[in-house]
N, C-alpha and C positions, 0 to 999 in steps of 0.2 A: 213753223207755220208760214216765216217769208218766202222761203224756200218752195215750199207747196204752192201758196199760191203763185208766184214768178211760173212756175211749173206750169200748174194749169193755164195761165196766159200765154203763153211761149206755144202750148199743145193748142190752144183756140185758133191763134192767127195761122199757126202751120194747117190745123184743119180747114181753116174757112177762107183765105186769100182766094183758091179759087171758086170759090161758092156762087152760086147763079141767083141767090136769094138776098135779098136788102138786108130782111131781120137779122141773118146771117153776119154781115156786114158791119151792122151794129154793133153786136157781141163782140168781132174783130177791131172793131174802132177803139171801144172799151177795155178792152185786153190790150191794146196797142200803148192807149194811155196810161194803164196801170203799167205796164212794162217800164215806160219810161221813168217812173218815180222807182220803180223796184232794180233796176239795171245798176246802180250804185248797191246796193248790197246783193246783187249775185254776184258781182264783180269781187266784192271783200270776202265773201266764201269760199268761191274758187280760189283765189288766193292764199287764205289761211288752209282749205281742203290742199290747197300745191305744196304751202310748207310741210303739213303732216307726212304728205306723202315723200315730200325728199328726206326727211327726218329720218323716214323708216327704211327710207333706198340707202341712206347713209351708212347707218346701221345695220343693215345686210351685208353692204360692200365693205364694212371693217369686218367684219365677222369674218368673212370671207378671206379676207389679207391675214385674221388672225389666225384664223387655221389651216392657211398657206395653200390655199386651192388654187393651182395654177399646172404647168407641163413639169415641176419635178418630180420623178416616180418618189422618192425616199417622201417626202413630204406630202403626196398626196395619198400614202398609204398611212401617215401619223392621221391626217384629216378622218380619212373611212374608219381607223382605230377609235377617235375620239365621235365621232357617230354613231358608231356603234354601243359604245359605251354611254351615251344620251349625256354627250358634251355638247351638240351644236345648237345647246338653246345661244340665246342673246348675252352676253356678260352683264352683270348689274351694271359696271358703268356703260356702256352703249345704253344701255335701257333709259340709265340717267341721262346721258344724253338728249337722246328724244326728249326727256321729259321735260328737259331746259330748256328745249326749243318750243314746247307746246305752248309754255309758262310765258314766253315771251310779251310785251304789249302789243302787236301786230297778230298773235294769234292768243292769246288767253283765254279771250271771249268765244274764241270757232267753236264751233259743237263738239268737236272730237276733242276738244283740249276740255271744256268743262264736263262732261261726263265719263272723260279720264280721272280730272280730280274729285270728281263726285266718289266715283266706281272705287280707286283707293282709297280717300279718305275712310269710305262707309267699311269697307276690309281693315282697317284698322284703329275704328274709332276709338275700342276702348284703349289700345295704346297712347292713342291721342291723348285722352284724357286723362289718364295714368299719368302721362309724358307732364302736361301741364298742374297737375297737381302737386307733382314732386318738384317743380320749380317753383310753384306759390310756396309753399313752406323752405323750399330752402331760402327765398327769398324776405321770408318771418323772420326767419333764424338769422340772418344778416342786420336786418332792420331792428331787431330788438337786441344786440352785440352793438351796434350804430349807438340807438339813445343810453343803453347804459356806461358806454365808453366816453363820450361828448362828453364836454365839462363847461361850455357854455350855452346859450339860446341856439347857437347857429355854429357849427363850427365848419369852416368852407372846406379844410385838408382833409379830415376827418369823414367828414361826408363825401367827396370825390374817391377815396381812397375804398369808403364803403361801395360805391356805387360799384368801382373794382370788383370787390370782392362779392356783390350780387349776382355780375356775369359770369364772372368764376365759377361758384355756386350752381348758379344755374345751371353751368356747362357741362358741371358733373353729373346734375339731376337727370338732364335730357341724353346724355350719352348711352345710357344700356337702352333706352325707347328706342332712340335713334336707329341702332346698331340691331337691334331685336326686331324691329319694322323693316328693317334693310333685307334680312334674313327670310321676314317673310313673304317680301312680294317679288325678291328678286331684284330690287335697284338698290343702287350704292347712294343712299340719300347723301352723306361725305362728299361726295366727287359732285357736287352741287354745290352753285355760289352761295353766298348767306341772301342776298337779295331775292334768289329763285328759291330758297329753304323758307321762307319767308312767305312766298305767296303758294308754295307747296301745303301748307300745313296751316298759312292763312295766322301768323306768329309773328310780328316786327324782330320782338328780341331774337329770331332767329339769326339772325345776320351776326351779331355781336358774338353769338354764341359759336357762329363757323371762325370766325376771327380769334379765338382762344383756343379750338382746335388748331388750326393751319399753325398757330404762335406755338403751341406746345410741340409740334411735331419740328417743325423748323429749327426751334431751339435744340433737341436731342441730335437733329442731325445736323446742327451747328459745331455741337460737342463731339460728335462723332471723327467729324473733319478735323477737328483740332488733332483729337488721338494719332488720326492716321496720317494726317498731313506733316507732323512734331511740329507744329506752329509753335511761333517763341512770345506771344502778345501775353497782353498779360490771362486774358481771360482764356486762354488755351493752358499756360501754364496751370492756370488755376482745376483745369478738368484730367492734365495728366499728370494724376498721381492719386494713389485711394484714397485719402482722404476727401481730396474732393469730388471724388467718385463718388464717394460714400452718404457725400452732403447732397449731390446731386440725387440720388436714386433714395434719399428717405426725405426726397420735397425740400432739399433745403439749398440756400443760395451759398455755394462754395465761395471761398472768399478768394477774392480777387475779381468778381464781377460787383458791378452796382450794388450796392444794398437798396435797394427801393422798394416802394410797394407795387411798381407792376411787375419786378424781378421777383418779388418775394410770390404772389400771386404766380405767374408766369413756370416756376419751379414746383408748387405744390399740384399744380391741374396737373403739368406734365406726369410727377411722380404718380399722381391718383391715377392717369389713363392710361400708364404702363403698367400699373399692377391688375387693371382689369383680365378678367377671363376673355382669351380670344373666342372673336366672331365664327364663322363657318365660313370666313374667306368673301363673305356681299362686301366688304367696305376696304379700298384699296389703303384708306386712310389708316383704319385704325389695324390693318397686316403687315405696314410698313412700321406705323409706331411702334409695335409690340417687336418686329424686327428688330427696328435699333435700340429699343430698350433690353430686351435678351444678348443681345452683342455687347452695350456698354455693363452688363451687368455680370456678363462671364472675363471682360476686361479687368473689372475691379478683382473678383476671385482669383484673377493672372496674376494682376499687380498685388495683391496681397499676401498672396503665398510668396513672389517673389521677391517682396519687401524684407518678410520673415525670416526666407534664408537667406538674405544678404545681411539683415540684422546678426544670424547666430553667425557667417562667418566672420564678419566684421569683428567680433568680439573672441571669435574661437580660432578660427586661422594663422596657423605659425609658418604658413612659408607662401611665399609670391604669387608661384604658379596657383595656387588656389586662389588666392585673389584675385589674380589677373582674369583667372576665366568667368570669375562671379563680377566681373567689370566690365567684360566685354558684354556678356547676358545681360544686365543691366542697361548695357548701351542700347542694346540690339529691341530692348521691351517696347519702346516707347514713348516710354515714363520721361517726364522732367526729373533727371538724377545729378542733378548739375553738382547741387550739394551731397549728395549719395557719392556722388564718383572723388570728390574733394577730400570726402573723411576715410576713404581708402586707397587717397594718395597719401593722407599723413601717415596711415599706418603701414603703409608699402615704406613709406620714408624711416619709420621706426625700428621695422627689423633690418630692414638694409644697416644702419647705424648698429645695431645689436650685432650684427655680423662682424 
């Protein structure tokens, strides 16, 4: 409506400055003065309408870089393949992109940015509602675990350590919404801050809830790097070998990391959102986690078969060369076998002696 009207003043004075009539004049005087009060919000319009529009030139021009449209033939023939094929919508993250920048407090309020959030929210209310139902009750379910564990009026550890485990909770609840929402509009809600998830979906606790995600993923490709890196700390040692493989991937804190409750927490969300069913590819977040949980998970199946036949040689092996090569194998896994390579130098020492 401010809009319209600045509109229709702007189109008065342009009709009537040269006008030969007084009453004419008047109308222009009047429009000249409402101009002047309305020139501060067309001024904030065009601006928030300026961001929209770089938002979406942004998001073209990565599109563009991403499927390599430029002078090299080999690359601009993958481009025409994947057009043809109806790849050259937007990625869900570019989309999220834009969305992050609509969301902004310098445009939130523009018109293109609140009946963007309108237009999605109403496409998928009932997840919406879905979404936040299944965190009230998981949030029951914490709070009534809370008062029946407490043993006094107030217990301050007790209660911080539940609040933990509420966001936790929650993080679980809201994850298939999230990821099921993501699927169906096309944005990667994931590749969004918790601050911007927050006034996406109009949800404080969202933010705490991106903050448990980025921690669960971080942490598996914390563990990751260990594996591949043979880090000697201790909490590396701690992830390369199955057993603490094994604690890791069924939610549990391998030992030689913290025992704490936001390690103990921090381990179980991870192990819950690596066993989820994958997305259809909207969320870069959870195509990565499920990555590095499939890798850390075919590592243990390595490490454990090759535990076992190091086990039966170790006990069954009557001459060197067999050892030796089940040591060098050994070496070459990964694995912390510091003590592994140790109990089959005594027994390399034992038949040496035997000879």
């Amino acid at each position: 409506q401010e809009l319209e009207a600045a509109m229709c003043c702007l189109l008065t004075v342009a009709a009537g400055m040269t006008s030969a009539l007084t009453d004419v004049h008047d109308r222009v005087q009047f429009a000249i003065d409402a101009l002047a009060e309305q020139l501060p919000v067309l001024k904030k319009i065009s601006k928030q309408r300026q961001i929209v529009v770089a938002a979406l030139s942004a998001m073209r021009t990565a599109e563009k870089e991403e499927r390599g449209e430029g002078g090299d033939m080999r690359v601009e023939g993958e481009r025409v393949a994947a057009s043809q094929s109806g790849n050259s919508e937007p990625s869900p993250q570019s989309r999220a992109s834009v969305l992050s920048r609509l969301v902004q407090s310098d445009c939130v309020d523009s018109l293109s940015s609140v009946r963007i959030l309108r237009k999605m929210r109403e496409s998928v209310r009932e997840s919406i509602e879905k979404m936040k139902d299944d965190m009230r009750k998981a949030e029951e379910v914490v709070q009534k675990e809370y008062q029946h564990e407490r043993k006094q009026e107030f217990d301050t550890k007790l209660y911080l350590v539940g609040l933990g485990r509420q966001s936790a909770e929650k993080s679980k609840a809201a994850l298939p919404h999230l990821l099921f929402m993501s699927n169906h509009l096309g944005v990667d809600f994931l590749h969004l801050s918790g601050s911007v998830l927050s006034v996406v979906f109009d949800m404080n606790e969202m933010s705490s809830l991106k903050s448990e995600y980025d921690s669960a993923l971080e942490m598996l490709r914390r563990c990751k790097s260990y594996i591949e890196m043979r880090e000697k700390g201790e909490e590396a040692r701690a992830v390369r070998c199955p057993s603490g493989l094994a604690s890791l991937l069924s939610g549990r804190i391998p030992t030689g990391f913290e025992d704490s409750p936001s390690n103990e927490t921090l381990f179980d969300i991870a192990s819950h959102f690596g066993r989820l069913s994958s997305s259809n590819g909207c969320s870069e977040w959870h195509e990565s986690l499920v990555k590095t949980w499939s890798w850390l998970e075919c590592k243990y199946s390595e490490w454990s078969e090759l535990e076992s036949r190091s086990d039966h040689t170790l006990a069954d092996a009557d001459g060197l060369d067999e050892l030796g090569k089940m040591m060098n194998e050994l070496k070459m896994s990964g694995m912390d076998v510091s003590k592994r390579l140790a109990q089959f130098l005594e027994r390399m020492s034992e038949l040496t002696l035997a000879e």
